[in-house]
C-alpha positions in Angstrom: 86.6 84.6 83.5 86.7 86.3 86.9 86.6 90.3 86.8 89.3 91.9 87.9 88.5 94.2 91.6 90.8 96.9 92.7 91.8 97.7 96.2 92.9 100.5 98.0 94.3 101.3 101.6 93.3 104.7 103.1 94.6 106.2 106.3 92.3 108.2 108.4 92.9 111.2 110.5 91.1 111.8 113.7 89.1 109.0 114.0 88.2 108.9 118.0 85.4 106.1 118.3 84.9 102.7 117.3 81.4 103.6 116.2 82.9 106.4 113.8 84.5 103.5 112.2 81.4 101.0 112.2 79.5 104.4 110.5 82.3 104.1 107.8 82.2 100.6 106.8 78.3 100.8 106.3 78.8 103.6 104.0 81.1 102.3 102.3 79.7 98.6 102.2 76.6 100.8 100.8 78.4 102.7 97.7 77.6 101.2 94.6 81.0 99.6 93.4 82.3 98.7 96.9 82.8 95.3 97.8 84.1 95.1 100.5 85.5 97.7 103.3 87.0 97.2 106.7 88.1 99.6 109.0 90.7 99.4 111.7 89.7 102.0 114.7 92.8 101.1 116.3 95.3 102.4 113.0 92.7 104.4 111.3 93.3 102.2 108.1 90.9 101.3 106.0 90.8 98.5 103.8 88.5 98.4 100.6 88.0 96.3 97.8 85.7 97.7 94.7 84.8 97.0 91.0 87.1 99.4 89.1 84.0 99.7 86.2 81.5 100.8 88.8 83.8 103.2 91.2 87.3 105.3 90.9 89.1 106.0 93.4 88.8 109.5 93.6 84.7 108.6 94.1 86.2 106.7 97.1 88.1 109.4 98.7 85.1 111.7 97.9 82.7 109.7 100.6 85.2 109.3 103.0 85.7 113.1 103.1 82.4 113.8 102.9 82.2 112.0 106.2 84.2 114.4 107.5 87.5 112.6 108.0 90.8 113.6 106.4 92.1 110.7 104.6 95.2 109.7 102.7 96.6 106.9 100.1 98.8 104.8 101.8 
């Protein structure tokens, strides 16, 4: 039986390089519980996929703002 994943979308405020958004993914490709994560420069939208038994969501939003970016459920 395959596990179940969740995903989330997050939009990010003031995101003004592409290598801001290269930093992301690698921290968030990193974090236990994250599968995958892809980040748009161009929308600010981030795309993640994560084990729902490893990582909750709030954990998610947590290293995103501790980046230093605002960030929002879409």
């Amino acid at each position: 039986m395959e596990k179940a994943t969740g995903h989330i979308n997050l939009q990010l405020e003031d995101i003004f390089c592409a290598g801001c958004a290269t930093d992301m993914e690698t921290v968030l490709c990193n974090a236990v519980g994250i599968l995958k994560a892809t980040v748009t420069y161009a929308t600010g939208i981030i795309n993640i996929e994560y084990d729902p038994d490893e990582i909750e969501k709030g954990q998610i939003l947590s290293i995103v703002r501790k980046m230093g970016f605002k960030t929002r459920l879409l």
